[in-house]
Every structure is written in structure tokens, then in C-alpha cells.
MDAnalysis code that builds the backbone (N, CA, C; Angstrom):
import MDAnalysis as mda
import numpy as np

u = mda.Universe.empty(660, n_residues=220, atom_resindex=np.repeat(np.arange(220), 3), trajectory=True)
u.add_TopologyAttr("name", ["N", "CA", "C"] * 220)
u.add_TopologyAttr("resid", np.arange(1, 221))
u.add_TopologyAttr("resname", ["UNK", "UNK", "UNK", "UNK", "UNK", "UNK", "UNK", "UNK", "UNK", "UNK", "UNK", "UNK", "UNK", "UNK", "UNK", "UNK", "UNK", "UNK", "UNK", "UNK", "UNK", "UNK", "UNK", "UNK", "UNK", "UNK", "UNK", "UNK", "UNK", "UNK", "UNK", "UNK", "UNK", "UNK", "UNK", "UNK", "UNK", "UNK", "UNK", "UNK", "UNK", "UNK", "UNK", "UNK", "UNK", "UNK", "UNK", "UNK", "UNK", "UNK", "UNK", "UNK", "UNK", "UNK", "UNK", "UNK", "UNK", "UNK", "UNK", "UNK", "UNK", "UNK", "UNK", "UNK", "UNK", "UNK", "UNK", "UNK", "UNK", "UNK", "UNK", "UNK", "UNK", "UNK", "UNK", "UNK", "UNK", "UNK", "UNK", "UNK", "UNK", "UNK", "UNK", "UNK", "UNK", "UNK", "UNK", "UNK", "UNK", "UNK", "UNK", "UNK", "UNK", "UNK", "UNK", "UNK", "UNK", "UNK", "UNK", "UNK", "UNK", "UNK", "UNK", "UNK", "UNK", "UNK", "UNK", "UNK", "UNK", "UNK", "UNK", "UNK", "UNK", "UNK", "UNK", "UNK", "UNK", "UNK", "UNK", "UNK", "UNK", "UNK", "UNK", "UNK", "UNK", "UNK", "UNK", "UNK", "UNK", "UNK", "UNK", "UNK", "UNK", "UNK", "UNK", "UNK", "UNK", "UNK", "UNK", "UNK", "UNK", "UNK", "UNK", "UNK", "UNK", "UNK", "UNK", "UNK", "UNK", "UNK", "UNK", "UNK", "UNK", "UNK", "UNK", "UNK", "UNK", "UNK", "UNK", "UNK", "UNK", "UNK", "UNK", "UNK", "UNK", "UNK", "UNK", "UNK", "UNK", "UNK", "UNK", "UNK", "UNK", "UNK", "UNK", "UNK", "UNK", "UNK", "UNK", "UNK", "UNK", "UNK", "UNK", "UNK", "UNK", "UNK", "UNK", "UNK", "UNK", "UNK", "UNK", "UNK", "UNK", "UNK", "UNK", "UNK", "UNK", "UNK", "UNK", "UNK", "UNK", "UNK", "UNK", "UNK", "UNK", "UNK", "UNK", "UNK", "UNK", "UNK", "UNK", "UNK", "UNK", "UNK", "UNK", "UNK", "UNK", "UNK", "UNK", "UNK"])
u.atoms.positions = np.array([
    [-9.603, 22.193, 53.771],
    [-9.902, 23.556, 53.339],
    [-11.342, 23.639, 52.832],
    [-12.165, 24.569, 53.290],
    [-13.436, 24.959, 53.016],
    [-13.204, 25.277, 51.247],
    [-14.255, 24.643, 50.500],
    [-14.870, 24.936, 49.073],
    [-14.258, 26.848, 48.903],
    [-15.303, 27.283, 49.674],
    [-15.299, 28.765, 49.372],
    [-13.739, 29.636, 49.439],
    [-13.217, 28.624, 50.404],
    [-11.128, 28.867, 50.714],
    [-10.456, 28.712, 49.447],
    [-10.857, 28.259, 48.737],
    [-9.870, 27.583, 47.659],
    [-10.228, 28.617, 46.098],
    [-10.952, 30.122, 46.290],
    [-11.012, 31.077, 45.240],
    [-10.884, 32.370, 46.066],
    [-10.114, 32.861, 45.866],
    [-9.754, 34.614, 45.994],
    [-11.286, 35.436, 45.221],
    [-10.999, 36.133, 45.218],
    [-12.265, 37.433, 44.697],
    [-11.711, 37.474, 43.437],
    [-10.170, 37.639, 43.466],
    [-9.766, 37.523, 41.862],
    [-10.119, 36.287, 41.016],
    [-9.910, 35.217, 41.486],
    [-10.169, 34.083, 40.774],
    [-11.782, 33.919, 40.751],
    [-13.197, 34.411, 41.697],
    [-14.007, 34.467, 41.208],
    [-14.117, 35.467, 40.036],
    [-13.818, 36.807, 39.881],
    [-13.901, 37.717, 39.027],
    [-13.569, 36.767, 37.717],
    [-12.700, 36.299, 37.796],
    [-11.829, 35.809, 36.361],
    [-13.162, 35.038, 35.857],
    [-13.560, 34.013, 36.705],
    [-14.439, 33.253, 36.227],
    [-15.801, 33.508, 35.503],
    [-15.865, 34.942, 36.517],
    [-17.277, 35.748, 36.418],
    [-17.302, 36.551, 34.752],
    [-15.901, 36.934, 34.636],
    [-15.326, 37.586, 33.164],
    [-15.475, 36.674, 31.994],
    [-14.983, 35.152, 32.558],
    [-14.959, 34.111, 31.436],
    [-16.362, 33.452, 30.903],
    [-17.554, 33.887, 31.721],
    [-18.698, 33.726, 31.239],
    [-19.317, 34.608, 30.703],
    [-19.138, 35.997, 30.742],
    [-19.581, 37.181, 30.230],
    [-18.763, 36.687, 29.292],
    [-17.468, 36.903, 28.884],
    [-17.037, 37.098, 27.787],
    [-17.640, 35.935, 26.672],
    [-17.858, 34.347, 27.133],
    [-18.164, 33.622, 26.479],
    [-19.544, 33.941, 25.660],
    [-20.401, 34.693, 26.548],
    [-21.556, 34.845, 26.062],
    [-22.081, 35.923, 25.196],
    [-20.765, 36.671, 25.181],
    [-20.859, 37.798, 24.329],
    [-21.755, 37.865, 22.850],
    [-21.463, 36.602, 22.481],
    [-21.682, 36.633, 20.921],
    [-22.416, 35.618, 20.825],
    [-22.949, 34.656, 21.826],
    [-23.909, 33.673, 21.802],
    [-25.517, 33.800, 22.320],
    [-26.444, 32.901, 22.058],
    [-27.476, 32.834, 22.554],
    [-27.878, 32.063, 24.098],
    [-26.579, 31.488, 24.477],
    [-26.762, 30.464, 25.531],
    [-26.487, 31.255, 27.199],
    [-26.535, 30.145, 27.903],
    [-26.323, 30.983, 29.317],
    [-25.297, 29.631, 29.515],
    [-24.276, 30.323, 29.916],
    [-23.172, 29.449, 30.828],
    [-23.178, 29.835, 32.429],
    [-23.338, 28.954, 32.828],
    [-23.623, 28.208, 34.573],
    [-22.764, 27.318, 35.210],
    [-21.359, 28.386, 35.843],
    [-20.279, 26.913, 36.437],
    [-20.849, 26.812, 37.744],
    [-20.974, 25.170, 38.204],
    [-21.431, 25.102, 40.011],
    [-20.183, 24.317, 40.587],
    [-20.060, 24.653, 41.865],
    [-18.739, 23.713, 42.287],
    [-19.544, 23.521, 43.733],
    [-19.401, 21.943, 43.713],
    [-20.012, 21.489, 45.180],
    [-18.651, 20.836, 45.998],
    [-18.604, 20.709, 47.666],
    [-17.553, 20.158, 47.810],
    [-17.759, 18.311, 47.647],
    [-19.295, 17.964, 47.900],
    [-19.239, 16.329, 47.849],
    [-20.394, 16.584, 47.185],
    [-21.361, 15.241, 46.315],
    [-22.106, 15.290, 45.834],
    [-23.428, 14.590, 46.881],
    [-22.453, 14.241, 47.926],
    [-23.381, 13.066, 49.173],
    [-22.949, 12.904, 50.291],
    [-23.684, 12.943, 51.223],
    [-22.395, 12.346, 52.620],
    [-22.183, 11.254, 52.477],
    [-22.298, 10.142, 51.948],
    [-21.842, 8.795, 52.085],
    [-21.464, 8.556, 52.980],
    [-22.422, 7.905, 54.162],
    [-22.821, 7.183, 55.405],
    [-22.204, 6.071, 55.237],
    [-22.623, 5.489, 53.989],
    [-22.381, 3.643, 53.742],
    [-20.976, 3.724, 54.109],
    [-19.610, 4.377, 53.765],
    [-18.075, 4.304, 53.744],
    [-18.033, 4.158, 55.616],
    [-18.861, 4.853, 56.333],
    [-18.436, 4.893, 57.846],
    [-19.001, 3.713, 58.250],
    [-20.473, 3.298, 57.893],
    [-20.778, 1.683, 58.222],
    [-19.455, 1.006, 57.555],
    [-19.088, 0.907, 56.123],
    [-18.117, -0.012, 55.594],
    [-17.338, 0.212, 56.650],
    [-16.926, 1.172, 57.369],
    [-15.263, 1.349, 57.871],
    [-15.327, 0.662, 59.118],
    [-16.383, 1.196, 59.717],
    [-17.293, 0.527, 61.056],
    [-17.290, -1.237, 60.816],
    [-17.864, -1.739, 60.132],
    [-17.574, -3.270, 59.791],
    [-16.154, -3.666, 59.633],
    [-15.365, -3.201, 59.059],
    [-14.148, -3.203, 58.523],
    [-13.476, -3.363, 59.991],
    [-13.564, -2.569, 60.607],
    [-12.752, -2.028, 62.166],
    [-13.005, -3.429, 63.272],
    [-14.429, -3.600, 63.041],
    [-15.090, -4.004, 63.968],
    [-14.298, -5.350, 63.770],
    [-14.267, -6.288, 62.324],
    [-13.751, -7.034, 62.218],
    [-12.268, -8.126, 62.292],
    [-11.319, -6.756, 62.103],
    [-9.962, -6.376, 62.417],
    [-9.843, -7.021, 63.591],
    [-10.346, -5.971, 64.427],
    [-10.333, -5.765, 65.955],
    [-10.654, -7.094, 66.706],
    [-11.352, -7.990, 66.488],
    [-11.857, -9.461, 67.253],
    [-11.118, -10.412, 66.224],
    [-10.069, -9.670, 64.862],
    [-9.565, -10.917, 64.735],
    [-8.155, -10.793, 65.705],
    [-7.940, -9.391, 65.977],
    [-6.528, -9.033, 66.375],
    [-6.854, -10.178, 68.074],
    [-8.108, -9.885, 68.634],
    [-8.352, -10.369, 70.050],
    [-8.137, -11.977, 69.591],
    [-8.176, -12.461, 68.417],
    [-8.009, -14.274, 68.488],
    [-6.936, -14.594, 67.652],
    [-6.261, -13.735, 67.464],
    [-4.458, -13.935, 67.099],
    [-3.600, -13.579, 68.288],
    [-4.122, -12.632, 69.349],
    [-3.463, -12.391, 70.624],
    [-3.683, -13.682, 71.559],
    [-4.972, -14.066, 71.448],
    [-5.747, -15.571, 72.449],
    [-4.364, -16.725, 72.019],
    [-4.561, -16.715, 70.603],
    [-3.524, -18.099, 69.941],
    [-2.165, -17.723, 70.448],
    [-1.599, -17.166, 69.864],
    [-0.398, -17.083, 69.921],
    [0.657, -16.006, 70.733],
    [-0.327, -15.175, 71.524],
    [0.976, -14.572, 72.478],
    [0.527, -14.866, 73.943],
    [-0.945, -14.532, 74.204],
    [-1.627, -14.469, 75.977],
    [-1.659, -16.134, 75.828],
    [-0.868, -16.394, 76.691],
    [-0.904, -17.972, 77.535],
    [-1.104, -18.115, 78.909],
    [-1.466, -16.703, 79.530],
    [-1.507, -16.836, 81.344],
    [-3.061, -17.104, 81.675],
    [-3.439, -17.952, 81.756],
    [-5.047, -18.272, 82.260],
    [-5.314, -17.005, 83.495],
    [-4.094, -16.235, 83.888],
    [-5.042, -15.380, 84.980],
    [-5.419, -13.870, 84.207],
    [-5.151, -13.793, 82.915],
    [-6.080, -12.628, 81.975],
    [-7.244, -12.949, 82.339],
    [-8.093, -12.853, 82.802],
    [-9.508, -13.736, 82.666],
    [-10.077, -12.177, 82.499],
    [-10.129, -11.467, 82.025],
    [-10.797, -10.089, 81.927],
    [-10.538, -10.196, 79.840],
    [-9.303, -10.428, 79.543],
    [-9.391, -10.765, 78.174],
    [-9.942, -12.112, 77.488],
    [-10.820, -12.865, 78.705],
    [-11.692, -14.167, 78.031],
    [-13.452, -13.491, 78.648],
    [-13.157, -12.734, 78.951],
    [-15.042, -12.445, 79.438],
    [-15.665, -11.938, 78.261],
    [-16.644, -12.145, 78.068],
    [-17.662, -11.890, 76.984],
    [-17.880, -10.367, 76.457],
    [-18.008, -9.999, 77.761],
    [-18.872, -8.284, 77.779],
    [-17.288, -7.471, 77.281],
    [-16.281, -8.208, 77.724],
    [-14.899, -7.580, 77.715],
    [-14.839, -7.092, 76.061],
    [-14.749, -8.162, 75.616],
    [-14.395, -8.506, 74.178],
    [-15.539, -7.571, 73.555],
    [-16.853, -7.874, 73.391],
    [-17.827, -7.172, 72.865],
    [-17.386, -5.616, 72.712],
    [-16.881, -5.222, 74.002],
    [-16.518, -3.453, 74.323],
    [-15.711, -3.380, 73.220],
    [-14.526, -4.176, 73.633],
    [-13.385, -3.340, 72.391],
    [-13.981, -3.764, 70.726],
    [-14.223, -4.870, 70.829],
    [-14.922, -4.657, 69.560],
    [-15.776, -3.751, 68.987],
    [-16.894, -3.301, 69.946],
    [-17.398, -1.975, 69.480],
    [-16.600, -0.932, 69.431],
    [-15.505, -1.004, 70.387],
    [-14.886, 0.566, 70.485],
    [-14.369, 0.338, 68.864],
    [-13.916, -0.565, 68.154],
    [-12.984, -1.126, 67.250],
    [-14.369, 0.001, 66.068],
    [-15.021, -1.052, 66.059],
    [-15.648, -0.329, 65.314],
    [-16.446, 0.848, 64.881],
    [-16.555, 1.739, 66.173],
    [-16.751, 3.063, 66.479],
    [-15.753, 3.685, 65.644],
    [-14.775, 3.949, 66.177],
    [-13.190, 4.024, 65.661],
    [-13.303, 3.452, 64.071],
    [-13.640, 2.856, 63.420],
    [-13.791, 2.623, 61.996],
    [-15.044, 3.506, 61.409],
    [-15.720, 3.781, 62.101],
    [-16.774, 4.448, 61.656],
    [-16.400, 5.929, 61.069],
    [-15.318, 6.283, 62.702],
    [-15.177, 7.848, 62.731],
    [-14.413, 8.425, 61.886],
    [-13.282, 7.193, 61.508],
    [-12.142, 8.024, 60.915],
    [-11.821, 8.188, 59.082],
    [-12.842, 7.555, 58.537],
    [-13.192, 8.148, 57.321],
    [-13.762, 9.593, 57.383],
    [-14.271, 9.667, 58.218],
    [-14.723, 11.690, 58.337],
    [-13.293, 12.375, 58.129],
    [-12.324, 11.623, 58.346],
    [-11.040, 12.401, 58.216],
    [-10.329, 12.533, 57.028],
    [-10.922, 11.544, 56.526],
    [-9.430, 11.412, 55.099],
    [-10.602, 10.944, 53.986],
    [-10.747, 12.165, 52.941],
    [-11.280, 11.631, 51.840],
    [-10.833, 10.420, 51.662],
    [-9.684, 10.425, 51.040],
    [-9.095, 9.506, 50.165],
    [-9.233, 8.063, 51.116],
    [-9.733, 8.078, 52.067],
    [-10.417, 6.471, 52.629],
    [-11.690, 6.326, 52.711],
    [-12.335, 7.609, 52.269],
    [-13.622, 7.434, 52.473],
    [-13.816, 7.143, 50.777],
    [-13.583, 7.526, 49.724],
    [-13.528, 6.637, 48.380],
    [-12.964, 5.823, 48.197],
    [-11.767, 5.099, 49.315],
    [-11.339, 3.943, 48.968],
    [-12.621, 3.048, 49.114],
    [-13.279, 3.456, 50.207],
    [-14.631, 2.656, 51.021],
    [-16.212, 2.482, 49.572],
    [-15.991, 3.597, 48.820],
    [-17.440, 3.612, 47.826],
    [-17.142, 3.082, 46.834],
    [-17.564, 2.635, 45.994],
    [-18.122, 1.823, 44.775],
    [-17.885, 3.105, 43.552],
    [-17.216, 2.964, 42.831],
    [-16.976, 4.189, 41.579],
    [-18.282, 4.387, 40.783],
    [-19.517, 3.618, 40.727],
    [-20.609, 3.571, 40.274],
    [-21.600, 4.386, 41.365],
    [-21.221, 4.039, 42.600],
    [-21.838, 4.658, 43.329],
    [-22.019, 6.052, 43.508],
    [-20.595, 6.647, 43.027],
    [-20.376, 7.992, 43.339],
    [-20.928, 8.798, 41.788],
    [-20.786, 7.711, 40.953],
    [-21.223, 8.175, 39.988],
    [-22.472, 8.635, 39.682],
    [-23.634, 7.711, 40.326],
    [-24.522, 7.967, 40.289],
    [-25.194, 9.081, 41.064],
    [-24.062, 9.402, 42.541],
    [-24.582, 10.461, 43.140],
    [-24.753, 11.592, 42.551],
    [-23.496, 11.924, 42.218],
    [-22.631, 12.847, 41.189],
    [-23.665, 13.253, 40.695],
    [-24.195, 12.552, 39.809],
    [-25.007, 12.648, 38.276],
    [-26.528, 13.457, 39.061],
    [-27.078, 12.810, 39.939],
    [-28.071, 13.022, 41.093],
    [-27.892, 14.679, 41.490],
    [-26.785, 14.914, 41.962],
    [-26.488, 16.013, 42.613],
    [-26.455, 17.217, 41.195],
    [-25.780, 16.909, 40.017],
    [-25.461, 17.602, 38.971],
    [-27.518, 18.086, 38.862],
    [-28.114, 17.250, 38.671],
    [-29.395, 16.909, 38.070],
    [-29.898, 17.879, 38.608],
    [-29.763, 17.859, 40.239],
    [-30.242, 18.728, 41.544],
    [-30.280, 20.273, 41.443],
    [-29.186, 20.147, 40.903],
    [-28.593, 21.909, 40.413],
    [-28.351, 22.297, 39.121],
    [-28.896, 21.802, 38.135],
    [-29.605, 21.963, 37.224],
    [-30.853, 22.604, 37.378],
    [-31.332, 22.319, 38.161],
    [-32.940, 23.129, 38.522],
    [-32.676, 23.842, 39.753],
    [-32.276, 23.589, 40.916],
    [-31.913, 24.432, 41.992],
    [-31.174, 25.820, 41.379],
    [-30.433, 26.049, 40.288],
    [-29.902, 26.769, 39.174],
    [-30.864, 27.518, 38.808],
    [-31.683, 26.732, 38.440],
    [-33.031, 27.039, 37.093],
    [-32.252, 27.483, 35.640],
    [-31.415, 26.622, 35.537],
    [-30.089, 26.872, 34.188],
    [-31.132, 26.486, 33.197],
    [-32.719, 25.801, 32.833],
    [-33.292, 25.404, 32.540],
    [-34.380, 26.692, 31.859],
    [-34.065, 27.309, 32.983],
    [-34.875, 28.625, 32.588],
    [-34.563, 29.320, 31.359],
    [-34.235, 29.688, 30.336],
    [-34.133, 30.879, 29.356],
    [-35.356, 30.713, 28.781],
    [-35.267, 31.197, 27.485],
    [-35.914, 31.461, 26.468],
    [-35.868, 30.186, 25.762],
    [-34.905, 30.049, 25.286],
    [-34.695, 29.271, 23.948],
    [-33.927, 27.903, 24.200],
    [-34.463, 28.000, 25.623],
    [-33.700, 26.291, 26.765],
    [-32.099, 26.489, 26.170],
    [-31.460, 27.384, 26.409],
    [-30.075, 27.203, 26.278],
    [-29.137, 27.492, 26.811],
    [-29.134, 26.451, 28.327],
    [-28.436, 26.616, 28.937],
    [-28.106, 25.659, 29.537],
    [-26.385, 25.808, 29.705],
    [-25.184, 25.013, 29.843],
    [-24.788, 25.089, 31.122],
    [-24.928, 23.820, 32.154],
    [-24.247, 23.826, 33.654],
    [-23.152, 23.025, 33.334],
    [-21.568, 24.057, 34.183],
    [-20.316, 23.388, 34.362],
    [-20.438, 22.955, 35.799],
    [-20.605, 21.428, 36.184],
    [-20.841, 21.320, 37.226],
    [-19.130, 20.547, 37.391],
    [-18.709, 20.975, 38.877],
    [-17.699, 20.296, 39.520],
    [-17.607, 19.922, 40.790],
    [-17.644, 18.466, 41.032],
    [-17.669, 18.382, 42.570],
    [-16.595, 17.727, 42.777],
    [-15.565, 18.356, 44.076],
    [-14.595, 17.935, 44.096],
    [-13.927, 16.687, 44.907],
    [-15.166, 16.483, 46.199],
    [-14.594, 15.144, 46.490],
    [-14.618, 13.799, 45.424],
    [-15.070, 13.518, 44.858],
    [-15.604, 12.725, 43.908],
    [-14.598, 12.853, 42.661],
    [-13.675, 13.876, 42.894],
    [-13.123, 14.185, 41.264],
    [-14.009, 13.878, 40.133],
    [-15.008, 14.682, 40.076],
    [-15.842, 14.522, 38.835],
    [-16.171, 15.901, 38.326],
    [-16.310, 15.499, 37.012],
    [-17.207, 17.396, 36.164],
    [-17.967, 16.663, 35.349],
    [-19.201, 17.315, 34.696],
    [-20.578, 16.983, 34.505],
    [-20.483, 18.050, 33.661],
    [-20.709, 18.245, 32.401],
    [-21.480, 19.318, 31.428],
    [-22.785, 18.897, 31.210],
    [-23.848, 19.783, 31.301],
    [-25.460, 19.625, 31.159],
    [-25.847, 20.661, 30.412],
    [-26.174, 20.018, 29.523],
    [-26.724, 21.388, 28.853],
    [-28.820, 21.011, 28.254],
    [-29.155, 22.465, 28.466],
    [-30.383, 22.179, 27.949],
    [-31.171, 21.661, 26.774],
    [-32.210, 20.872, 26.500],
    [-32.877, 20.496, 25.796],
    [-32.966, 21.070, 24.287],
    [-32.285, 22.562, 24.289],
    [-32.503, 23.143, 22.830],
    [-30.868, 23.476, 22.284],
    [-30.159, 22.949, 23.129],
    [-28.402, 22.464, 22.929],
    [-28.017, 21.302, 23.128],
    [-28.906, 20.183, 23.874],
    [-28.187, 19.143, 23.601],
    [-29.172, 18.443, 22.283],
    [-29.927, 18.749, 21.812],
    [-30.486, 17.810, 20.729],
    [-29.342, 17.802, 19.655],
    [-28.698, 18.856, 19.436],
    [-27.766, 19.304, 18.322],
    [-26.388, 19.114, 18.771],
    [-25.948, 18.876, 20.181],
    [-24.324, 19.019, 20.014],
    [-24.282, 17.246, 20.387],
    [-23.053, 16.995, 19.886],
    [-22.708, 15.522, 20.390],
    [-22.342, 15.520, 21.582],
    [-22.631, 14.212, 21.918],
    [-21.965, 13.762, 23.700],
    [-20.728, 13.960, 23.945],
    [-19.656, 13.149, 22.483],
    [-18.570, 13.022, 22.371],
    [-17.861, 14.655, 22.745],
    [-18.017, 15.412, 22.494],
    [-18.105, 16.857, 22.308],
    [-18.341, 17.508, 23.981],
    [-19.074, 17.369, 24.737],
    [-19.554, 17.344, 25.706],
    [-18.209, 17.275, 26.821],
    [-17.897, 15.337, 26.577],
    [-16.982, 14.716, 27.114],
    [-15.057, 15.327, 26.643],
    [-15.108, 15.589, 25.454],
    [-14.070, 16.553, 25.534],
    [-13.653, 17.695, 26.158],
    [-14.878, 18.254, 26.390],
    [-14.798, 19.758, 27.237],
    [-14.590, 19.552, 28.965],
    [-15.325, 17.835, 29.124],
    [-15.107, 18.005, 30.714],
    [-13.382, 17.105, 30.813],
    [-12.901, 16.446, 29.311],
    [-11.783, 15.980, 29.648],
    [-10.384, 16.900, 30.203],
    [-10.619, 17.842, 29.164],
    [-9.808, 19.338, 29.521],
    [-9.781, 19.763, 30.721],
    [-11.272, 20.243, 31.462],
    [-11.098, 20.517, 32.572],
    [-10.446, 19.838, 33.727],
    [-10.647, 18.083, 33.276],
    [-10.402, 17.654, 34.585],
    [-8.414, 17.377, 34.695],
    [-8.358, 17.633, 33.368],
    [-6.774, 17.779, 33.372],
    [-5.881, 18.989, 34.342],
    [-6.884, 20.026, 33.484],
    [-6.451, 21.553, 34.476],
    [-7.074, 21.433, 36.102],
    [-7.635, 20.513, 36.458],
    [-8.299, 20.526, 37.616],
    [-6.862, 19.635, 38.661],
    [-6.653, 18.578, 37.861],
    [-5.526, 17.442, 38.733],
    [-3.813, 18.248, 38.810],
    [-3.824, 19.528, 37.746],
    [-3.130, 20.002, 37.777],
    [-2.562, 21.168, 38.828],
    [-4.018, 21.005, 40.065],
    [-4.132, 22.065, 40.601],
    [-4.268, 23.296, 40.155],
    [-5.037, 23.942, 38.897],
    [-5.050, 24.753, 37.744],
    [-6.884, 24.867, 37.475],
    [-7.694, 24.881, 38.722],
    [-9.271, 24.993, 38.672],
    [-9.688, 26.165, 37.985],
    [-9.323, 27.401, 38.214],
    [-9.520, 27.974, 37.828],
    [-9.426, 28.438, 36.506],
    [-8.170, 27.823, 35.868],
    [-7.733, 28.008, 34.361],
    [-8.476, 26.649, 33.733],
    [-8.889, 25.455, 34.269],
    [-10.041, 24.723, 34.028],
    [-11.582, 25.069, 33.546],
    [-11.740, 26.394, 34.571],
    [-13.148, 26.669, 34.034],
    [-13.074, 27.339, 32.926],
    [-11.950, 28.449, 33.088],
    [-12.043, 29.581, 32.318],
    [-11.933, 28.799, 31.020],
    [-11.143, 27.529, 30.634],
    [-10.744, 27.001, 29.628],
    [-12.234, 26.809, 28.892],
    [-13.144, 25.723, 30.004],
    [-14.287, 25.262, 29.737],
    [-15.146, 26.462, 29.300],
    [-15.495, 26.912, 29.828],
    [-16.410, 28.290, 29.341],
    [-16.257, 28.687, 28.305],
    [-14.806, 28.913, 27.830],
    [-14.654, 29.381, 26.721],
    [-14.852, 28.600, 25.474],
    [-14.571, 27.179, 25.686],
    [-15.240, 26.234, 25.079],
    [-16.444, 26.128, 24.617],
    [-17.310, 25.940, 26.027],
    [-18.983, 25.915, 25.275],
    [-19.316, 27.110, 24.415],
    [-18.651, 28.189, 24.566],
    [-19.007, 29.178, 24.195],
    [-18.683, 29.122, 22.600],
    [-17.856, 28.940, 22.248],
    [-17.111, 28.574, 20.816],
    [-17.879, 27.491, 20.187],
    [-18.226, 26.697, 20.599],
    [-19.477, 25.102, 20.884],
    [-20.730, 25.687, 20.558],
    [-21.234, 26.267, 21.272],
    [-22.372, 27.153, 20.481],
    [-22.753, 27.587, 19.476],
    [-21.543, 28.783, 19.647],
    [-21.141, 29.439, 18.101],
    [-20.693, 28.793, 16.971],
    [-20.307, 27.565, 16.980],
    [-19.980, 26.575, 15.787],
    [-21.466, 25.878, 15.561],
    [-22.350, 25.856, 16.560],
    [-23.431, 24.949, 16.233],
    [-24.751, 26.295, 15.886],
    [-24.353, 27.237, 15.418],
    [-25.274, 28.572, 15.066],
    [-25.968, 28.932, 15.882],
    [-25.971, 29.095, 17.472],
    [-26.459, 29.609, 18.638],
    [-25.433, 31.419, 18.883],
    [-26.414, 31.543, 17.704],
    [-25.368, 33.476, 17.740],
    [-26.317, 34.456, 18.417],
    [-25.762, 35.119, 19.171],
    [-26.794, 36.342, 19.833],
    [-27.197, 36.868, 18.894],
    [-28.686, 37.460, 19.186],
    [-29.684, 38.220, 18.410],
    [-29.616, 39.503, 19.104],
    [-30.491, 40.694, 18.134],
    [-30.546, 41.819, 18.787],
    [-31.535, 42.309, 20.133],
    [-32.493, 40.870, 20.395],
    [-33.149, 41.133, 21.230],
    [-32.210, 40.533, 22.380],
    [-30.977, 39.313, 22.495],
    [-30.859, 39.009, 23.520],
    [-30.955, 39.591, 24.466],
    [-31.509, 39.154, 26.264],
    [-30.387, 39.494, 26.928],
    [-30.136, 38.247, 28.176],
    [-29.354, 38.846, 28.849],
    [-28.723, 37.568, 29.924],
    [-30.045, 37.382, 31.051],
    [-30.115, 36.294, 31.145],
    [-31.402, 35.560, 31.767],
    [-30.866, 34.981, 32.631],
    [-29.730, 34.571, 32.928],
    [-29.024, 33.743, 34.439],
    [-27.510, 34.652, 34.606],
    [-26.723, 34.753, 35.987],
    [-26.103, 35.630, 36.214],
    [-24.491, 34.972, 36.208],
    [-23.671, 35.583, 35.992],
    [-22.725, 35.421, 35.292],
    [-21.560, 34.804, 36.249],
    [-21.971, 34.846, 37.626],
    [-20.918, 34.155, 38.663],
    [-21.124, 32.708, 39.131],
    [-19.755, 32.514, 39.698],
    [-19.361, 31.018, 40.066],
    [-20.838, 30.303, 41.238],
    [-21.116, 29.386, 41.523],
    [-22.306, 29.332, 42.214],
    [-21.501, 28.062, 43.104],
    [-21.523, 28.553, 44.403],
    [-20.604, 27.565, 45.392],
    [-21.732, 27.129, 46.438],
    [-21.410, 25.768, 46.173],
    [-22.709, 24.875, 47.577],
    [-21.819, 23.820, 48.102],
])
């Protein structure tokens, strides 16, 4: 299912409501992004590709040992023979992680994705320009979903003052309502969070505010 498949107009609205409303009474800008991967991760189709390739020429010298005993195969002892299916082997390992997340992260390194993640969050942080206000106060809910990861970022004149620990609570919540199949009541949860997060750390709207970044879901 396409990223953009998986929210109705209602469930953007809701979201679009849960940041207005959060910001009602604060100085900050709340910014949810939802990507579907943070990377193509090539390396998982080489891994799968090696993986296949390897399989495949051991399956050809467990068939040699122990079942083909007719010396007139001579098409399964030729060189060029073997080479083919082995490549086909590993073609075929290459391709079929394009199919199934869940083998294409069996294939990556949890550090790896992490670091993309973090890369990609970083990316749209400024591709955003969530960076932009006045008074640097602004908060990206980033979620990317192949990766099962969420990222809170917040700007330079909110994170000097809020704790990490604090941070990491808000994306623990979400990712609960997220595994719950419950994304949407995830953000709305989160939003409403930073927003309260703010307002506990004395980031209260003034009479000059006004909204400097726009109040909807941002899908890439």
C-alpha cells in the first residue's frame, strides 16, 4: 500500500486539527513528516544476491554428491552450465527482497537503518525549513515506516531546555499507537504532547505570535 493510501482526508484533517490545536497557546511550530523508507538499501539485494548465489552452487554440490550418479548429465558438470544457474540463483536473490520488507530488514544491520533514519530525519528538518521561525522553535514528528522508527527534532531554542529523556517518551507513545495499527491516534497523541511540553517549559504564545510553518501532515 502506497504511504499516501494509508490516510483518508479525515485522518489528514484530524492531524491537521491536532497541530493547530496544539499550538494554540504555544510559541512553537509542530511539523509531523511521514516517509515510506528512509533509503533504498541496495546493500539487502547485493546481501540477498550473495546469499542466493551461494545457496544455489551449494544446492548444485549436494545434488553432484548424493543424488546425480549418471556420468551422462554432462550438461550438469560443464562450467558455463553451473556459472548460469548460479547467476540466475543470484539474480533471483537480488530481486526478491524488493518484495517483502520484512526480508529486506532481515538483510540490514539495525545500526544501519538507524543511521539512515537519523540522515533522512536530518534531511527534512531543513527540506521542512522546521528550522525556520522566529524564536528556532520548532518541533519535527518524523515517522518512517519501513524502518519502524519515529524521531522527535526539535530546534535549537527547545532543545537546549527540554530533556532527551522527555523527547524519547513522546516517541515511545507513538510507536506503541503506531504497532497498534492506531497512526493516526499516535500523532494526534504526540502533538498534543509537545504541545503541553512546551507549555510546561514556558514557551506560551505572545500577542504578536503568528504561525510561521503550516499546520498539515507532510508525506514523502
Amino acid at each position: 500500500m502506497n504511504i499516501k493510501e494509508r490516510f483518508s482526508d479525515a485522518d489528514l484533517q484530524r492531524i491537521k486539527v491536532a497541530v493547530k490545536e496544539a499550538e494554540n497557546t504555544i510559541s512553537g511550530e509542530i511539523v509531523p513528516v511521514i516517509v515510506e523508507r528512509s533509503g533504498r538499501y541496495l546493500i539487502a539485494n547485493y546481501k540477498g544476491s550473495l546469499i542466493a548465489a551461494s545457496l544455489t552452487f551449494m544446492i548444485i554440490i549436494l545434488l553432484d554428491r548424493y543424488i546425480i550418479s549418471d556420468a551422462s548429465n554432462t550438461l550438469f558438470y560443464d562450467p558455463v552450465f553451473i556459472f548460469i544457474v548460479v547467476a540466475l540463483g543470484g539474480a533471483l536473490g537480488a530481486i526478491v527482497p524488493n518484495f517483502s520488507d520484512g526480508l529486506k530488514r532481515l538483510l540490514l544491520d539495525q545500526v544501519y537503518l538507524d543511521n539512515a533514519t537519523r540522515q533522512r530525519a536530518e534531511n527534512a528538518f531543513l527540506e521542512e525549513e522546521v528550522f525556520n521561525t522566529r524564536h528556532r522553535t520548532g518541533i519535527m514528528i518524523f515517522v518512517s515506516f519501513f524502518e519502524h522508527e519515529v524521531i522527535v527534532m526539535a530546534d535549537r531554542g527547545i532543545s537546549k531546555v527540554v530533556d532527551q529523556k522527555q523527547w524519547d517518551s513522546i516517541v515511545s507513545d507513538i510507536v506503541k499507537e503506531i504497532r497498534a495499527r492506531r497512526i493516526v491516534e499516535g500523532l494526534e497523541g504526540g502533538i498534543k504532547r509537545c504541545g503541553e511540553l512546551l507549555l510546561e517549559k514556558g514557551f506560551r504564545k505572545s500577542d504578536d505570535d503568528v504561525n510561521e510553518l503550516r499546520d498539515d501532515l507532510r508525506i514523502n
